[in-house]
C-alpha positions in Angstrom: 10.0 -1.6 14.3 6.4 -2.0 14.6 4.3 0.6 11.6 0.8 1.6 11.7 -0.2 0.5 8.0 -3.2 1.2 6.1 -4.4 -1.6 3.5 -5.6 -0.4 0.2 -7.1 -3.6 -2.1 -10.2 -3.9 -3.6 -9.5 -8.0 -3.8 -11.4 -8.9 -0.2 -9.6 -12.3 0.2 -5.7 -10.8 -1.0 -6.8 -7.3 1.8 -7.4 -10.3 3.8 -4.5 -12.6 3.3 -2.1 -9.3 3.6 -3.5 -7.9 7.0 -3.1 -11.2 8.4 0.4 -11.2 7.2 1.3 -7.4 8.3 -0.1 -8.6 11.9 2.3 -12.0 11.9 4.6 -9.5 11.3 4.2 -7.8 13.9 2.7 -4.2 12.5 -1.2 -2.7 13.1 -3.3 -2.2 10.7 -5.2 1.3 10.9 -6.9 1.4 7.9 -8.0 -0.5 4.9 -9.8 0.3 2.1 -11.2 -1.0 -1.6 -11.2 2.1 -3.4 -9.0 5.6 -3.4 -11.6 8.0 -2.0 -12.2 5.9 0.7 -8.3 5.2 1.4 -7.7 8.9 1.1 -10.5 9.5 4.0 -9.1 6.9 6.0 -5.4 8.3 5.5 -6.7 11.9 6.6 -8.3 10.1 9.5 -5.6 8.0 10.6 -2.6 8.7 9.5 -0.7 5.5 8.7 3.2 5.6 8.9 2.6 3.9 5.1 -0.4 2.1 2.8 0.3 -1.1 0.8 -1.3 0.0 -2.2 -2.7 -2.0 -5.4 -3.1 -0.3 -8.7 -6.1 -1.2 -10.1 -8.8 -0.3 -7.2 -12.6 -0.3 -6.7 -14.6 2.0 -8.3 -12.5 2.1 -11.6 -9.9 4.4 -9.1 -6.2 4.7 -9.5 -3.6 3.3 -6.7 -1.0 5.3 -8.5 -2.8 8.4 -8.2 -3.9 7.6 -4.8 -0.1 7.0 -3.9 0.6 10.2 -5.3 -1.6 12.4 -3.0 -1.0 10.4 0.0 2.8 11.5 -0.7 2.3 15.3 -1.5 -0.5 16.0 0.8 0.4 13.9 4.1 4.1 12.3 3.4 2.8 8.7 3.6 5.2 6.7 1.4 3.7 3.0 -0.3 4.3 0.1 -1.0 3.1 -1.0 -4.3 1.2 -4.9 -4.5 0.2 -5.6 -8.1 0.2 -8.4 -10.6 0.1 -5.7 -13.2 3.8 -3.5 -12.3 4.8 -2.0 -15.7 9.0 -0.3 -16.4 6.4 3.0 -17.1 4.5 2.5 -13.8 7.5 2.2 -11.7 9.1 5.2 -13.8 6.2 7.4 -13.0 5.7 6.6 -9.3 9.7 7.1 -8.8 9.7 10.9 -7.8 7.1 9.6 -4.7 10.3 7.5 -3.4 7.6 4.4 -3.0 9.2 1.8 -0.7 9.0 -0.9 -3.7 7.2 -2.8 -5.9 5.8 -6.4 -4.9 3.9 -8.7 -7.1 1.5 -11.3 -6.5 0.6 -13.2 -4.4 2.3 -11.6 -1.3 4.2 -14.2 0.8 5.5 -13.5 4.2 9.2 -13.2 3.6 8.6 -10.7 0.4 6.6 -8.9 2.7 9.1 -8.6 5.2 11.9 -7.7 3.6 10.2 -4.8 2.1 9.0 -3.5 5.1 12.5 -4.5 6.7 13.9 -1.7 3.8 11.9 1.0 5.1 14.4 3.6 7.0 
């Protein structure tokens, strides 16, 4: 099943590495983004079926928070890419029913088989 995904890292070569992998997948990337403002704009705009989301953005903003309103405002569910997942994090983002938690770097097959979870 092909998704319309929106991007949100503030890393320019991972953003990079990870559309490229989404596409080899076979997915479209609508949307990518550095910083939460600018994600949330996008995701108003676009409307992705779901963001891969880091936690630690651009502008000192908050990919947790970020995750949160895409949830409660539009019903976009994420997928959470971070080398910095904490027990508490994952705890707190829970009630959002985020598709998982990946760490990096990203590789194709961990990629996949989160995305291949997604119902």
């Amino acid at each position: 099943m092909t998704m319309r995904i929106m991007v949100v890292e503030d890393d320019a070569l991972i953003a990079l590495d990870i559309v490229s992998l989404l596409e080899d997948l076979g997915h479209e990337v609508v949307a990518e983004a550095a910083d939460a403002c600018t994600a949330w704009e996008m995701a108003e705009e676009d409307r992705p079926d779901l963001a891969l989301v880091d936690i630690r953005l651009a502008k000192n903003t908050d990919g947790g928070k970020l995750a949160q309103k895409l949830y409660a405002k539009l019903g976009v569910r994420s997928l959470f890419v971070s080398g910095s997942i904490t027990e508490d994090f994952r705890r707190a983002m829970a009630a959002i029913d985020p598709i998982g938690f990946l760490g990096k770097p990203v590789t194709r097959r961990t990629l996949g088989d989160a995305l291949a979870a997604v119902h």
